[in-house]
FILUMNU-541124 format. One record per residue: residue in one letter; x, y, z of N, C-alpha, C in turn. Coordinates in steps of 0.02 Angstrom, whole numbers, padded with zeros to 5 digits, always signed. Layout:
AXYZXYZXYZ/...
***
This chain:
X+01054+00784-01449+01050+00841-01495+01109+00889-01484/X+01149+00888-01418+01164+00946-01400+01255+00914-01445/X+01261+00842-01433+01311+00828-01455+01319+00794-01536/X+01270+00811-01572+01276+00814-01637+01293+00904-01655/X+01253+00932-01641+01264+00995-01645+01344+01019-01649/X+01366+00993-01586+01448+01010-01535+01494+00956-01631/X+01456+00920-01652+01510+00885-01702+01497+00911-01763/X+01435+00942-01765+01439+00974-01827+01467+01064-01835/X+01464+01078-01774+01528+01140-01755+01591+01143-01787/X+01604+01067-01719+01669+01054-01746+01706+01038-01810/X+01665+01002-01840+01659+01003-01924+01661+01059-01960/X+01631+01100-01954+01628+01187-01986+01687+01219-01969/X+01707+01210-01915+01771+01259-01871+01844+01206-01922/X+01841+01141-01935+01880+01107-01962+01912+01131-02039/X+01818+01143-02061+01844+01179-02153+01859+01242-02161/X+01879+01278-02092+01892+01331-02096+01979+01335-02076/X+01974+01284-02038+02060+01273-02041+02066+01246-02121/X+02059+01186-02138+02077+01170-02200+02106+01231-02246/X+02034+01262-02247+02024+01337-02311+02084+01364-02294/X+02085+01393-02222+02146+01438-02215+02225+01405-02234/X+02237+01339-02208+02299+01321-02247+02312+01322-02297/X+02246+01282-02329+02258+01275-02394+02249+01317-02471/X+02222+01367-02439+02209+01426-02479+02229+01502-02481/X+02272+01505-02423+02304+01583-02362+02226+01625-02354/X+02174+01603-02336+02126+01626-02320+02146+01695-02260/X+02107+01740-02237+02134+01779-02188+02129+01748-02099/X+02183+01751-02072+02196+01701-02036+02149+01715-01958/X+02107+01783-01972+02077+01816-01902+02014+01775-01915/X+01986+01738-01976+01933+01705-01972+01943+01621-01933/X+02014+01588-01957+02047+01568-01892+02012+01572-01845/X+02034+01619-01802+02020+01642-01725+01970+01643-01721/X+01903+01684-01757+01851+01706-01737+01800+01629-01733/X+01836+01592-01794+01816+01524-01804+01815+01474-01739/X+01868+01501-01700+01897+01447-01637+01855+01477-01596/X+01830+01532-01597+01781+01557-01523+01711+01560-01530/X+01715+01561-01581+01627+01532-01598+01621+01472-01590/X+01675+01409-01607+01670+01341-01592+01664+01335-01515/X+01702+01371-01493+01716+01368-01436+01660+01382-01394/X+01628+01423-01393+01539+01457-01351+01517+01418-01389/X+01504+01389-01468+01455+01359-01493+01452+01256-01439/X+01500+01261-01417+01513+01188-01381+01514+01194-01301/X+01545+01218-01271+01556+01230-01212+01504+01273-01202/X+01510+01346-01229+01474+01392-01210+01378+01375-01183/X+01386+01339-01251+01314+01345-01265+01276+01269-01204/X+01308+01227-01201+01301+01175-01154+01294+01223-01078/X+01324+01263-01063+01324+01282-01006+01252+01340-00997/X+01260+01377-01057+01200+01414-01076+01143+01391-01053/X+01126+01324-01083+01052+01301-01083+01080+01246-01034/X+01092+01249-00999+01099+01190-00915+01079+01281-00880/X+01078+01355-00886+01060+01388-00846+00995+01387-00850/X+00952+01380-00906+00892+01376-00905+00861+01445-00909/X+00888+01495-00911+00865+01564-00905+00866+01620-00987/X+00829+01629-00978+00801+01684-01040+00856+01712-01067/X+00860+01754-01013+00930+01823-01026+00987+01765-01040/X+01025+01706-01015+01045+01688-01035+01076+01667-01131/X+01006+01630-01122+00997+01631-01195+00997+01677-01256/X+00952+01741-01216+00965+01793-01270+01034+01817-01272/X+01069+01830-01216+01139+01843-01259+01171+01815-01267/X+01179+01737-01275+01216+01686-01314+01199+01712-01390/X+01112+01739-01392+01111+01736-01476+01138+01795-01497/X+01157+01839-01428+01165+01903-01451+01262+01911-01484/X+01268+01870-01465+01372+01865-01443+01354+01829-01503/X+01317+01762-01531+01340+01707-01580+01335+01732-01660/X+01267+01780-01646+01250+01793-01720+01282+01864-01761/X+01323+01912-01717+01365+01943-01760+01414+01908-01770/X+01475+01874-01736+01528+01833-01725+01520+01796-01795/X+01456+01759-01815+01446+01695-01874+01463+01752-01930/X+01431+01835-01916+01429+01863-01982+01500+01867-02009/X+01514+01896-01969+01612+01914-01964+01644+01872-01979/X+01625+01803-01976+01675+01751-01981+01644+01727-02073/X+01591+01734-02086+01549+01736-02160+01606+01780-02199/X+01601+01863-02174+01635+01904-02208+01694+01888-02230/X+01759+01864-02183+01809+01846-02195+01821+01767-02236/X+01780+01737-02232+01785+01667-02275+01700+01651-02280/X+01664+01642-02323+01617+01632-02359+01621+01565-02393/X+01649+01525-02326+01639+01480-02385+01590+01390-02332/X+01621+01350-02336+01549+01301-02319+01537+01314-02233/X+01596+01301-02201+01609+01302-02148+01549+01391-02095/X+01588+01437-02129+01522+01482-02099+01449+01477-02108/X+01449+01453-02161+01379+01419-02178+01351+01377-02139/X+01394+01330-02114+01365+01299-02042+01359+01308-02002/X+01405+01371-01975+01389+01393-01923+01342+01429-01931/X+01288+01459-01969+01239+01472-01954+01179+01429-01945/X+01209+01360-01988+01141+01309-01977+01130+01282-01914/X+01195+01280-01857+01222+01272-01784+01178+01304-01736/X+01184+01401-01763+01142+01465-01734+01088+01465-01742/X+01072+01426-01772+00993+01420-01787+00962+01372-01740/X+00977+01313-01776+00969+01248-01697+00975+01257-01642/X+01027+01308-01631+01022+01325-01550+00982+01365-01518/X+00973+01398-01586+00907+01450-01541+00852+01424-01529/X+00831+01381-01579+00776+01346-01556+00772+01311-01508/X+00855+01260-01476+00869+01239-01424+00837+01263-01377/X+00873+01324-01371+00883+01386-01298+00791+01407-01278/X+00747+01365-01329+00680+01411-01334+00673+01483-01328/X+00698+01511-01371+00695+01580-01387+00627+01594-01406/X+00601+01633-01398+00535+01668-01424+00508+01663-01513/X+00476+01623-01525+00472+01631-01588+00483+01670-01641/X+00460+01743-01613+00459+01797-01660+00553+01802-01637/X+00573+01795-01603+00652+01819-01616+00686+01764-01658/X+00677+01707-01648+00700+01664-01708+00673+01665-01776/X+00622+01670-01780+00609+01696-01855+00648+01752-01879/X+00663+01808-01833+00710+01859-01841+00770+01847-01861/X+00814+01803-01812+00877+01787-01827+00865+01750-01906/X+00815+01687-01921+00822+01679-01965+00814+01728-02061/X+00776+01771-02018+00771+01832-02092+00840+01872-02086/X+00878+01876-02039+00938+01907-02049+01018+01876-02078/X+00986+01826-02059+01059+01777-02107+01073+01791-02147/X+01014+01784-02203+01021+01807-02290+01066+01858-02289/X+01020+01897-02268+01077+01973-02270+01162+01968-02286/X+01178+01917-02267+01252+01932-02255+01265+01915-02351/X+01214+01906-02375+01228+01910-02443+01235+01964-02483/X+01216+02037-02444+01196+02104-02478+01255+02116-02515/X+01326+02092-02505+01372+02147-02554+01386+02095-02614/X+01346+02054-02632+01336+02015-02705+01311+02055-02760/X+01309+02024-02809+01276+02074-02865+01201+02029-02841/X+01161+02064-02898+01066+02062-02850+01076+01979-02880/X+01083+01948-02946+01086+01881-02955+01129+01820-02919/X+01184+01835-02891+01229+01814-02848+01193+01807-02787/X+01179+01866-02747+01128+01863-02680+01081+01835-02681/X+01030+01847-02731+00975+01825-02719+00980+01744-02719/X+01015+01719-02767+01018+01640-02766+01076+01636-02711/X+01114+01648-02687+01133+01629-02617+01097+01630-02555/X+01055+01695-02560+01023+01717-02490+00967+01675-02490/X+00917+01641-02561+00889+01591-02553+00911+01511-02506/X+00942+01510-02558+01001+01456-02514+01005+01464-02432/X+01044+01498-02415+01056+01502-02369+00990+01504-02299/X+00929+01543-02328+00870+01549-02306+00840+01473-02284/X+00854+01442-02350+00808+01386-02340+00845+01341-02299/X+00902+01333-02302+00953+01283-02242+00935+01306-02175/X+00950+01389-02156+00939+01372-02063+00865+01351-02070/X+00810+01401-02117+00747+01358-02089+00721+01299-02088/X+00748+01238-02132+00744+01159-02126+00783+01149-02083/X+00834+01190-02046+00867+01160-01980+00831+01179-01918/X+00802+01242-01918+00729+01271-01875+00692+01237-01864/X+00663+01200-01911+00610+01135-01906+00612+01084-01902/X+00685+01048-01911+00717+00994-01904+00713+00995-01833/X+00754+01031-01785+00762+01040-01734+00701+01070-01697/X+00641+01109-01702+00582+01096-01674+00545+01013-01682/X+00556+01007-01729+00527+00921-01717+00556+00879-01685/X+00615+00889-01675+00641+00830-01636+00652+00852-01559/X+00626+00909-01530+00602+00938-01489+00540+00917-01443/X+00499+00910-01491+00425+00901-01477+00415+00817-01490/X+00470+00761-01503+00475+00726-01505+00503+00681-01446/X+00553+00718-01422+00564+00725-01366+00523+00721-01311/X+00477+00779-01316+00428+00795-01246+00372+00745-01268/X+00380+00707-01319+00306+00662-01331+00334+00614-01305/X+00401+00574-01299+00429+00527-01251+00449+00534-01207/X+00444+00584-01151+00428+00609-01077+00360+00596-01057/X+00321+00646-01104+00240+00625-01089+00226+00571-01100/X+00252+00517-01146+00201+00454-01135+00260+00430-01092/X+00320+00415-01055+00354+00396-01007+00297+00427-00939/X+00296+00473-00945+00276+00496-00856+00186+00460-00888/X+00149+00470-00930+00093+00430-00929+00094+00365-00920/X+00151+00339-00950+00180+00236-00942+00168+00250-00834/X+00207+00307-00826+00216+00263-00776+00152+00311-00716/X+00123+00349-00732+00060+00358-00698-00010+00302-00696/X+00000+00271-00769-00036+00216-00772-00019+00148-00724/X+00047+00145-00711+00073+00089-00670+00064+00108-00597/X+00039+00161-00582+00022+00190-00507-00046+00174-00525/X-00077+00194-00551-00157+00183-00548-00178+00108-00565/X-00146+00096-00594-00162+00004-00595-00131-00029-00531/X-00073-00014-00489-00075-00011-00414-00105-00014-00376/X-00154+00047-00384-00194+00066-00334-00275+00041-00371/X-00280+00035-00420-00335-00016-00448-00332-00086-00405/X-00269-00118-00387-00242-00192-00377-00265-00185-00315/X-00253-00136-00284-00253-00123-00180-00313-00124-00187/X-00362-00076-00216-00427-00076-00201-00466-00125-00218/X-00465-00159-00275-00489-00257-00289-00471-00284-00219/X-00423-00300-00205-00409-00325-00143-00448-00276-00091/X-00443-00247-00081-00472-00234+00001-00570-00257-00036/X-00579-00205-00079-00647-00239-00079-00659-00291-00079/X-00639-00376-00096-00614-00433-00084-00616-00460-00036/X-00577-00405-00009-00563-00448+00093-00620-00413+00097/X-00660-00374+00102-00722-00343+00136-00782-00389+00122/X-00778-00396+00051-00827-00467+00013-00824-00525+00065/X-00759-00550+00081-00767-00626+00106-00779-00604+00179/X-00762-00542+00208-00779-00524+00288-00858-00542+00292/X-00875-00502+00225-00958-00495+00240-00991-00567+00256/X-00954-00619+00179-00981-00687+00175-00986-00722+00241/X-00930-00732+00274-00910-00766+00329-00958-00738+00382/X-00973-00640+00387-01021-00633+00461-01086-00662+00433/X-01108-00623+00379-01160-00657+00347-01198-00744+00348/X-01153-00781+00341-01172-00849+00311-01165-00875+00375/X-01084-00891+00401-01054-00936+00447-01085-00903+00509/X-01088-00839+00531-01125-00812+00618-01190-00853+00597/X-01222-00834+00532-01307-00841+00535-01306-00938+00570/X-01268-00960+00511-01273-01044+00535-01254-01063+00612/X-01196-01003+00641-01180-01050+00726-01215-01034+00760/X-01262-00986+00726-01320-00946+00799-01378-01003+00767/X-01384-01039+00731-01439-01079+00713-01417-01146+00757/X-01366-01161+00731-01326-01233+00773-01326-01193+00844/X-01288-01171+00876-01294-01151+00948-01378-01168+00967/X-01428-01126+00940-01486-01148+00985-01513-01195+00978/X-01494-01231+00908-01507-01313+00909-01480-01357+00963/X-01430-01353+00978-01377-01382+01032-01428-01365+01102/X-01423-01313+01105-01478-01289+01195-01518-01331+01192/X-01573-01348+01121-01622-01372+01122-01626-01430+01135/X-01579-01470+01089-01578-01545+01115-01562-01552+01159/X-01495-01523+01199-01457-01539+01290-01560-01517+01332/X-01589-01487+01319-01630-01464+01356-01688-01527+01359/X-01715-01566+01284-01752-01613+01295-01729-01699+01294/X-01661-01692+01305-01629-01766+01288-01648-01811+01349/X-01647-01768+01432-01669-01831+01463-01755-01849+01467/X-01779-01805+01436-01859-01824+01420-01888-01843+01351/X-01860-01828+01294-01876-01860+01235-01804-01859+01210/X-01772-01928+01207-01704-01923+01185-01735-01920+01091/X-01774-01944+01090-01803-01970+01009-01780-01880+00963/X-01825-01830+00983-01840-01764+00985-01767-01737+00994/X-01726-01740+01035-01654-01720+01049-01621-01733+00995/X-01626-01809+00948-01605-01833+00895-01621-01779+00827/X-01683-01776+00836-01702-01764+00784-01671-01685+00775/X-01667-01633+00820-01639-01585+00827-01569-01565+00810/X-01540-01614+00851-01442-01627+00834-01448-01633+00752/X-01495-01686+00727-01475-01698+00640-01479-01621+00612/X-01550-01561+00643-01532-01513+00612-01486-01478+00610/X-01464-01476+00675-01412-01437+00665-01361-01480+00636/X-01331-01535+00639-01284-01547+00599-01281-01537+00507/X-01352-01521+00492-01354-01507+00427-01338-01437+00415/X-01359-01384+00474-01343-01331+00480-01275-01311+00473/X-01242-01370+00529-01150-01357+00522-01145-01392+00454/X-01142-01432+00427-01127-01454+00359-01112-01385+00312/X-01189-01350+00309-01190-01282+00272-01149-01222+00284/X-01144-01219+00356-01089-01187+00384-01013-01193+00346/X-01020-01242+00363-00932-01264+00316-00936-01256+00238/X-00978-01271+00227-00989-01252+00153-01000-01192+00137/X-00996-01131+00181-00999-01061+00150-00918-01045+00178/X-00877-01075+00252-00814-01065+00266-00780-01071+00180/X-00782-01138+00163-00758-01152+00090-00760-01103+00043/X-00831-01086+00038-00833-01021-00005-00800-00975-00014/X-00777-00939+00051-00778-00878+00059-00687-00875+00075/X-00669-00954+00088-00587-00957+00085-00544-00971-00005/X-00603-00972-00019-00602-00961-00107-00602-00911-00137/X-00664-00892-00111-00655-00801-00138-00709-00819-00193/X-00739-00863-00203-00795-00872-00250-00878-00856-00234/X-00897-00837-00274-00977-00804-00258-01023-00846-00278/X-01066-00896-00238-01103-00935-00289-01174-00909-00287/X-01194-00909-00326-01266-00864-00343-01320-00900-00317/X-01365-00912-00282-01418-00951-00253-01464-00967-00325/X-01452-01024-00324-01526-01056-00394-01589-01038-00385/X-01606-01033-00312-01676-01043-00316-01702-00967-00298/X-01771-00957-00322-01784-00908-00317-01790-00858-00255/X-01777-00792-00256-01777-00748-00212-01838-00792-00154/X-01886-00775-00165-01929-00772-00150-01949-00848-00075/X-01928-00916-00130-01902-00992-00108-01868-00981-00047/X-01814-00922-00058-01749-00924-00021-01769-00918+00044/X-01798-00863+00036-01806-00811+00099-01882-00860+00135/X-01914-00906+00104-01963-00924+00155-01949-00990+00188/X-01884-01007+00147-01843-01079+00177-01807-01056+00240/X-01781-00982+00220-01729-00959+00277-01807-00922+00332/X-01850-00912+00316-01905-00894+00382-01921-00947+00423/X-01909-01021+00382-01953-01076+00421-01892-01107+00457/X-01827-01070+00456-01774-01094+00511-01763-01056+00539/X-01784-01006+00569-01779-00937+00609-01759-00961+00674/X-01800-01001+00710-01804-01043+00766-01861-00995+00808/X-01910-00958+00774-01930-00916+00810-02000-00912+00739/X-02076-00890+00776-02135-00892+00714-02105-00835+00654/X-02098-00825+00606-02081-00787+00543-02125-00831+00493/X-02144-00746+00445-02216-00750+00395-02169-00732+00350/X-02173-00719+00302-02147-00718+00235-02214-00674+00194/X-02184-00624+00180-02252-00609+00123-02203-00560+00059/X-02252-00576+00009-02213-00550-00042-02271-00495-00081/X-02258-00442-00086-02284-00417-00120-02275-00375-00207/X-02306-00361-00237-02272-00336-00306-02266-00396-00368/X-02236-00366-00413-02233-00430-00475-02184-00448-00485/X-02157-00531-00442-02102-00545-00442-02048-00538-00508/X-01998-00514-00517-01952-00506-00595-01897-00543-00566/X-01851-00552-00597-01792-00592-00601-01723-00542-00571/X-01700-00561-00542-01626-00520-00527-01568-00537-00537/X-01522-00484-00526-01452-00527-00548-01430-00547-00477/X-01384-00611-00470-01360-00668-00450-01359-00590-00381/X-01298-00551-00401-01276-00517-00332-01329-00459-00301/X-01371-00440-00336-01438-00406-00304-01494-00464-00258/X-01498-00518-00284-01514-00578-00251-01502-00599-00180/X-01418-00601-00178-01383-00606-00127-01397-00547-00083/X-01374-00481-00128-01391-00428-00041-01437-00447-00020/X-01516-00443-00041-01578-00431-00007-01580-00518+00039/X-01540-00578+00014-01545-00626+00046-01504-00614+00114/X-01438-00571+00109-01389-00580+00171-01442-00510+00181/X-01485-00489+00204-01508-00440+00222-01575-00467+00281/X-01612-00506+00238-01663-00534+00289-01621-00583+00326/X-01553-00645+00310-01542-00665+00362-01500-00619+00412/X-01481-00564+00394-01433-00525+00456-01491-00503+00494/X-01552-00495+00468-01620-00476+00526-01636-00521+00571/X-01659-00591+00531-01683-00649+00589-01625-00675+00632/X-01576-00661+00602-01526-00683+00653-01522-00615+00712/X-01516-00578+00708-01519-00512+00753-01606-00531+00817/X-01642-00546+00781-01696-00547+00793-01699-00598+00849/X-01666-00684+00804-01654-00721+00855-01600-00724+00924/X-01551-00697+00907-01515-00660+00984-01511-00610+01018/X-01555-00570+00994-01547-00521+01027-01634-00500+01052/X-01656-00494+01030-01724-00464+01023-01778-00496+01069/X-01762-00560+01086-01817-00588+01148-01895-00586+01101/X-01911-00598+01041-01942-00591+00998-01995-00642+01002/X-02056-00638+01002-02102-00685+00989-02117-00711+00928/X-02116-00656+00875-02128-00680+00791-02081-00635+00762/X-02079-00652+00730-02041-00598+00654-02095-00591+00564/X-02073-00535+00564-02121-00538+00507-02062-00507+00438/X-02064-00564+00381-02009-00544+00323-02073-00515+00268/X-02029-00480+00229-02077-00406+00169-02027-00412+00117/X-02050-00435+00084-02004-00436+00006-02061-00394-00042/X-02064-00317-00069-02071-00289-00089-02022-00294-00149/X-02077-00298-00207-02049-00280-00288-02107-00203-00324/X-02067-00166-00307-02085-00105-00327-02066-00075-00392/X-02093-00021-00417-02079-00029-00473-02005-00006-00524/X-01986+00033-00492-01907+00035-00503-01849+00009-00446/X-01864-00046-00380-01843-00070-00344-01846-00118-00331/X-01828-00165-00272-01843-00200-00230-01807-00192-00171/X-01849-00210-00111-01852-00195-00055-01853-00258+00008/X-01824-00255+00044-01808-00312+00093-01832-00297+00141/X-01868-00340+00209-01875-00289+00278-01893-00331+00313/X-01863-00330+00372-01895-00384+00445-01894-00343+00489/X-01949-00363+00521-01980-00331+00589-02011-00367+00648/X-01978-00366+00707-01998-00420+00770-02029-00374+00810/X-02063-00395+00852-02086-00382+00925-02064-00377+00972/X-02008-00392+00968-01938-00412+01033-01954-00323+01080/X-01903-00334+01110-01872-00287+01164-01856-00228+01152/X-01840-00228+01084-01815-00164+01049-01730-00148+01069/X-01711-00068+01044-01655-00049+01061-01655+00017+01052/X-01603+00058+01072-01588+00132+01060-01579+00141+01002/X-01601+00110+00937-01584+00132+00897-01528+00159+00847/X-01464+00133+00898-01402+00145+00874-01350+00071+00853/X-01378+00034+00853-01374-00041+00860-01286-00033+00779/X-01242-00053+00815-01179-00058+00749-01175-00115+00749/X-01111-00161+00697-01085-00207+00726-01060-00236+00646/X-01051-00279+00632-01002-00292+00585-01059-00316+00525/X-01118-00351+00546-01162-00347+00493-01184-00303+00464/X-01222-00254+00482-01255-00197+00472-01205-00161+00434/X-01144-00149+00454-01070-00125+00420-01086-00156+00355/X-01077-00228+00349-01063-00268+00274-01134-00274+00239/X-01192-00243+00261-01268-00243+00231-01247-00173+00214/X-01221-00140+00241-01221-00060+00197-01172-00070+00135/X-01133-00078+00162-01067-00086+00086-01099-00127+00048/X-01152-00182+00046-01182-00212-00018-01225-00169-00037/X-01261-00121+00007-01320-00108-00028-01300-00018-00071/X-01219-00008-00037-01197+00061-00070-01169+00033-00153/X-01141-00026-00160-01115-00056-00190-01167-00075-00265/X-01235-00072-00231-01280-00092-00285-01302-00012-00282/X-01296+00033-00256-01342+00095-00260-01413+00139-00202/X-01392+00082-00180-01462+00056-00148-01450+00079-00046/X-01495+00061-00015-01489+00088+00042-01510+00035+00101/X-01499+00048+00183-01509+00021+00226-01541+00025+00274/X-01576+00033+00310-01607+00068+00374-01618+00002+00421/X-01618+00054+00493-01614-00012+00541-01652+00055+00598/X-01734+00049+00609-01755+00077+00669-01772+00026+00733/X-01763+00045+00768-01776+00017+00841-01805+00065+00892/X-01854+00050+00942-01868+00080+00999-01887+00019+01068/X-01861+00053+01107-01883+00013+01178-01941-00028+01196/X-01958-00082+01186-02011-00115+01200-02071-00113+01156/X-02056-00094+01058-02080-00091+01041-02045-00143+00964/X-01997-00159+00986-01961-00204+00923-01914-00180+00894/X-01887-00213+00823-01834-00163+00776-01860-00200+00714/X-01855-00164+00654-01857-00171+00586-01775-00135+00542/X-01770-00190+00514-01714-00197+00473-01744-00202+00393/X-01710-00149+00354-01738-00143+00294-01658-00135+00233/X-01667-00155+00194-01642-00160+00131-01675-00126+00049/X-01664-00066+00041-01707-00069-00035-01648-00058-00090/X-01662-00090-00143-01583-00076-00193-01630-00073-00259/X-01605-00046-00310-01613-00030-00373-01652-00102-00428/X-01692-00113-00448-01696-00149-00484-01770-00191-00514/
***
């Protein structure tokens, strides 16, 4: 803008040389012509790189008698542009509205020593040029700042889809952390005490030792088949029902576990399924290493705006402060669905591990 302006100056300051050669125009409009070009190009570039008010106001204050004076002495196209120049620039410089409307009601004026039909159809004229250059130049202003704003929005959106990308990923890696303590610990603490079991009865019932090793090798089979999973990054939803799940996973505890279900079983989605499933096995597995447990008892509660998960042993108990990387990845599923966790324990009185989530 600033260098169309600087050529349409220069253009105005040009027909004023012309005029003067070619017509003996008075030659001080010349001069006055060369120093208005002159602040109107240089000046005014340096003006608005200050950025300051007072600046601006007396650029308009120096430009807009200078245009009159140079009108007075030659009236002819060339001063005429230089006011359409003074106009654009003020709007440039962001002058105060009410002072540009000002400058623009004072232009006309320079028509007063016409007869009233002469002026008035000039001062029209002249009126309506700086103000279609007023508005010309506010629109392409605000056209301007609409391709800044959607530039700095282009690229605020490319930070937040960034940080959209980081956070998929970490929740991701937290997903397959969970899968792996979840699935793969539950299966080697099942295989591990399968293994004790058979080394323990092989030189007295090798038959029984057999039969033990096959479980657990079906155990490791499954084992590897959730490693697979979870080096995929894929979620597979359990087919069979909640309910199936959890009394298949009670009758491998390696330890007595009841199963009771209470409420009116409803249907869930695939990943509400899964928490309350990695929820009772992060219990019986807790239960089975740690707890010195005689029975375990599993609670699948369907309540009426919930469902609810919960195992509770007899074991040894604990202080009640019990952390560790499951309990970690049972909370982030169950914050994840809405839903909540609890884990009480006392000394020689057991621990209960609970799950309730939305649904």
């Amino acid at each position: 803008m600033n260098r169309a302006l600087g050529v349409l100056t220069c253009g105005a300051f040009l027909s004023i040389v012309f005029g003067v050669l070619g017509s003996g125009k008075p030659v001080p409009g010349l001069v006055l012509g060369a120093v208005f070009t002159a602040l109107g190009t240089l000046g005014f570039g340096w003006v608005r790189g200050r950025r300051g008010p007072w600046w601006a106001a007396g650029y308009a204050v120096v430009q807009l008698p200078l245009a009159f004076v140079i009108f007075t002495l030659d009236a002819g196209v060339g001063p005429t542009l230089f006011f359409v120049v003074l106009v654009s620039q003020c709007v440039l410089l962001r002058l105060p509205r009410p002072v540009i409307a000002l400058v623009i009601a004072i232009l006309p004026l320079v028509h007063l020593g016409m007869s009233l039909g002469d002026g008035l159809r000039e001062g029209i004229g002249t009126l309506m040029s700086v103000l279609f250059a007023a508005i010309i130049t506010e629109l392409l202003l605000r056209e301007q700042r609409s391709r800044r704003e959607l530039a700095e929005a282009h690229e605020k959106l490319r930070d937040y889809a960034a940080q959209a990308e980081r956070l998929a990923t970490a929740q991701e890696r937290n997903r397959v952390a969970r899968d792996i303590h979840d699935g793969l610990g539950h299966s080697l603490t099942v295989v591990q005490m399968q293994v004790k079991a058979a080394r323990a009865v092989l030189p007295t019932d090798p038959a029984k030792a057999d039969e033990v090793l096959a479980k657990a090798q079906d155990q490791a089979e499954n084992a590897l088949a959730e490693v697979r999973r979870s080096v995929r990054a894929l979620r597979e939803p359990r087919p069979a029902p909640l309910p199936d799940a959890l009394r298949t996973l009670a009758s491998e505890a390696g330890i007595p576990a009841r199963l009771t279900v209470s409420g009116t079983e409803r249907p869930l989605a695939d990943e509400q399924r899964e928490a309350l499933y990695r929820a009772a096995q992060e219990g019986l597995t807790n239960v089975r290493k740690h707890a010195a447990a005689g029975r375990a008892d599993v609670e699948l509660e369907y309540a009426e705006s919930s469902v609810r998960v919960s195992v509770r042993d007899d074991g040894v108990g604990a202080d009640g402060t019990a952390t560790g990387y499951g309990l970690v990845g049972l909370r982030e599923r169950a914050e994840h669905l809405g839903g909540e966790v609890a884990f009480t324990s006392t000394p020689g009185h057991g621990s209960a591990l609970s799950m309730e989530i939305p649904g």
